[in-house]
N, C-alpha and C positions, 0 to 999 in steps of 0.2 A: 504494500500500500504506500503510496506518495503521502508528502507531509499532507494531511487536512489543514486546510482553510479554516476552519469552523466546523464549531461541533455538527451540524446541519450537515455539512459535506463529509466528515469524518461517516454520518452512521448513513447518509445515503450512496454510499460505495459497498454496503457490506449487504451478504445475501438476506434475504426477507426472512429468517428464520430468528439470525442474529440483531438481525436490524430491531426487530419485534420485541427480541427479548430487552434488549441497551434501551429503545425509549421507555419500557415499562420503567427498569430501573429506572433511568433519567428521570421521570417522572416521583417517583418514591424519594428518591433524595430532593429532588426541587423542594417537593413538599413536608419532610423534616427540616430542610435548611432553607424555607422562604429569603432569606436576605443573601445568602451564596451567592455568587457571580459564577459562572460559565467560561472555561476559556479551552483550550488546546495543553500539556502539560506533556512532555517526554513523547510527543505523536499520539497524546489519548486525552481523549475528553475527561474533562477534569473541572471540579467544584473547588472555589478556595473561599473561605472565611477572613473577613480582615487583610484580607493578603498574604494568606497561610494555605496551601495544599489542605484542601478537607478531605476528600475521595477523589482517586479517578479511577475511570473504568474502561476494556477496551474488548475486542472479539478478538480471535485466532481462527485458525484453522479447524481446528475439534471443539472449541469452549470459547467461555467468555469470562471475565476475571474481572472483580470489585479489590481494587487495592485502598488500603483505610489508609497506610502508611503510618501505623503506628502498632506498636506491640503492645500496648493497652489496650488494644481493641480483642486481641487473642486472649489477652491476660483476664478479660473480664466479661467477655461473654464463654468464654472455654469448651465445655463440650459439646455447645449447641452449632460451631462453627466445625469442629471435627472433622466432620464429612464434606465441609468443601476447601481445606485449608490443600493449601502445597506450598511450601517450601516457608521461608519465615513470616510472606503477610501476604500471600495472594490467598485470594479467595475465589474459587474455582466453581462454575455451574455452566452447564450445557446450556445453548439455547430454549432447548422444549419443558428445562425442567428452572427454571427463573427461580432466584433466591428470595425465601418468601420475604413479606413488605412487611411483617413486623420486624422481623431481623436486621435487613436492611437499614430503616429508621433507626432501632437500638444503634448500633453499629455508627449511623450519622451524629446520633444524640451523644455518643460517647467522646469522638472526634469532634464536636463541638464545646464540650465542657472540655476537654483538652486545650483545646484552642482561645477561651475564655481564662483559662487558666495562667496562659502565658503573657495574659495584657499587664 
């Protein structure tokens, strides 16, 4: 994939499966982090706080991955991410099977008090 322009052009490149699953998320984090800004981040749509990296998220080839970018996020929600962790902060789920949208928000709200935390 070429660098995206914008989150818009980032998830309208990717197939309708992926695409389906990234706006749902998009949509779940908009709405725990109403004042988040939107921008492009390491070639992936990405949410920042303040000016602070909140989440970003991007598709692959087999999956799609929600990174919090913090280890507080592992640290405290714990066995309920389990199943979709790989490696120290990716968060790993297939298209057809989307990470549910209480999780999700938890996950947002946590990375927000984080973030709150540093002002």
């Amino acid at each position: 994939m070429t660098k995206p322009a914008s989150v818009e052009a980032y998830l309208a490149a990717l197939p309708e499966d992926s695409r389906a699953a990234l706006e749902k998320l998009r949509k779940t984090i908009r709405s725990a982090a109403p004042n988040a800004t939107e921008t492009i981040a390491y070639q992936m749509p990405a949410f920042k706080e303040d000016g602070r990296l909140l989440v970003s998220y991007a598709a692959f080839k087999d999956h799609c991955s929600l990174f919090p970018a913090s280890g507080t996020v592992r640290d405290r929600v714990g066995e309920e991410l389990r199943p979709y962790f790989s490696g120290k902060g990716t968060i790993k789920f297939q298209p057809g099977k989307p990470l549910p949208a209480a999780l999700v928000k938890r996950i947002v709200k946590i990375r927000l008090e984080e973030i709150a935390a540093r002002r």
